[in-house]
N, C-alpha and C positions, 0 to 999 in steps of 0.2 A: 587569669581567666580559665574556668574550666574546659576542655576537651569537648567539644558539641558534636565531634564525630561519635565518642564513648557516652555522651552522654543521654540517656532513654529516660528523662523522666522530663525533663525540662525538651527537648528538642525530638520532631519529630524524624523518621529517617524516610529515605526513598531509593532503593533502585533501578534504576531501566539501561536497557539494551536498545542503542540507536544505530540506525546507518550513518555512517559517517560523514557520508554528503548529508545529510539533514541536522546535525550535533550543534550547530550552530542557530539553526532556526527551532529545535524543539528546546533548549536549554533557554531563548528567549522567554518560551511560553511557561517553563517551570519556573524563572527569574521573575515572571509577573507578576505567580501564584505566589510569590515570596519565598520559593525556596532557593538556597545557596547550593551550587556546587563545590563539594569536598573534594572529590575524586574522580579522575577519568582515566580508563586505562583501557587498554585494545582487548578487544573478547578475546578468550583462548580458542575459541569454537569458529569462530567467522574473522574473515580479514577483513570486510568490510564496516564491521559493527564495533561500534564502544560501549564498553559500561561504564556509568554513570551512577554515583552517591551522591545523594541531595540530603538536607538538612533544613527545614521549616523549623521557629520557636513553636511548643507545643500549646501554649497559651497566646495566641493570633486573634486580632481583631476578627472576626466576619470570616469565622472561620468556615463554620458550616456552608457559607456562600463561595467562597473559595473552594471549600470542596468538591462540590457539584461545578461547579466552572470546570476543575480541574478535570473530573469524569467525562461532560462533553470536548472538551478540548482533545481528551485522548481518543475521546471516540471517533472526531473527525478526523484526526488523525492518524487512522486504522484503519479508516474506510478508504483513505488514499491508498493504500496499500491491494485493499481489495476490487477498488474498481479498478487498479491496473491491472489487478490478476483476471480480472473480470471482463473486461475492456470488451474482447473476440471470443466469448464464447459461444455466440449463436452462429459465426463465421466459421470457426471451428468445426461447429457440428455439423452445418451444412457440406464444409468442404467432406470430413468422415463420410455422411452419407452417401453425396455424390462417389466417391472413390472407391465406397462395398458396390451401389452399384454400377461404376464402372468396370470394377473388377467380375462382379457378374455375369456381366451381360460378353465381358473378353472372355471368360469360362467355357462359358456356352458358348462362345463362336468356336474357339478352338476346338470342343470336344466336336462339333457338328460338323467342322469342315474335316479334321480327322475322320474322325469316325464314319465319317456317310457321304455317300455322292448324290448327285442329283437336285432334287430340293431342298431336301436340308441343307446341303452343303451350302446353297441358297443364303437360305434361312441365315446361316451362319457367318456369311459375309455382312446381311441387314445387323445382326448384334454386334460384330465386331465397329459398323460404324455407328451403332446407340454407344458403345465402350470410349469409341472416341468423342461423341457428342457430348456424352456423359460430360466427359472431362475439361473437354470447350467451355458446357456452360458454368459449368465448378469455377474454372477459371476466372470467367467475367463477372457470376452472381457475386462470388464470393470477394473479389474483390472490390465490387461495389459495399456488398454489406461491411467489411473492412473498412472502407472510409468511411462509413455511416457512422459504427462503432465509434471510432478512433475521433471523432468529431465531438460525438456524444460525452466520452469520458470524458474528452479535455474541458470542456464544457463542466462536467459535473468537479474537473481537477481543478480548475480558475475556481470555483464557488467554493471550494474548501478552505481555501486559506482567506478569504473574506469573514467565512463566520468564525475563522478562528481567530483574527486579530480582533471581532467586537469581543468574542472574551477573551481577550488579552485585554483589550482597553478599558473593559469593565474590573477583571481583576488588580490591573492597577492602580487602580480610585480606591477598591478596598483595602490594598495593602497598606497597613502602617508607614509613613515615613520614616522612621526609626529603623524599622526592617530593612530596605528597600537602602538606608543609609549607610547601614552596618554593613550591608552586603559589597558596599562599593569600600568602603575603609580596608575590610577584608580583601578587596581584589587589590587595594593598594599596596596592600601591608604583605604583599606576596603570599597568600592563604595558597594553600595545596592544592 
């Protein structure tokens, strides 16, 4: 049997870079699309990530529809990525805001209670407690909007992996059984 990791006319190739905690749930979703795992070995670059070589026959039933599965598939699975990074941004921002002007408004009290007697110095005491109010209401907005977020994401995290197992389960009604067979002989047969 020839070499399907060397071989480029007959078998298609694939690499990706996974987190490690998820190597078992994204190798599912490539096992649907009928490709077989060749290879996994630890990134040189991250200790958390693996690379991964896959292997698809290049003459696949329902290919073109596999393909496109495979693109949405990745895409939701990208997006998990970014609605975590995404999650607190407007919590974020608000807290930065609040904090230039808290820091503003402690600025000007300092300079006012230094600098000057009388009413200003006044003055200077009302900003130093807008500096603390500042920060009071920083404090509570923001962590309201914190759980807002953090509600929301998990909410949009739970619906990711719903639409990603309908295409899984679409993609494996299209894969050949023969595929799908080989691939399990292969994991018998102690394949790499």
């Amino acid at each position: 049997m020839p070499d399907r990791t060397k071989d480029y006319n007959n078998y298609d190739h694939l690499a990706v870079s996974v987190k490690s905690d998820q190597l078992n749930r994204i190798l599912q979703c490539y096992r649907a699309l009928g490709w077989t795992e060749v290879e996994t070995a630890d990134d040189r670059d991250y200790y958390n990530m693996k690379y991964v070589r896959l292997v698809r026959p290049h003459k696949i039933a329902n290919k073109d529809r596999l393909q496109y599965l495979q693109v949405r598939m990745e895409t939701a699975i990208n997006s998990l990525v970014e609605i975590n990074n995404r999650a607190h941004i407007k919590s974020t921002a608000a807290a930065v805001a609040f904090s230039l002007a808290a820091l503003a408004f402690a600025a000007l009290a300092v300079w006012l209670i230094v600098a000057f007697a009388g009413a200003p110095r006044v003055c200077g005491y009302v900003f130093l407690g807008l500096a603390v109010a500042a920060v009071a209401m920083a404090a509570v907005i923001c962590r309201r909007m914190r759980s807002r977020e953090r509600a929301e994401a998990t909410e949009r995290i739970i619906e990711k992996p719903r639409r990603t197992q309908s295409l899984i389960d679409e993609a494996v009604t299209l894969v050949p059984a023969d595929v799908r067979e080989g691939d399990d002989r292969q994991a018998e047969g102690g394949g790499q």
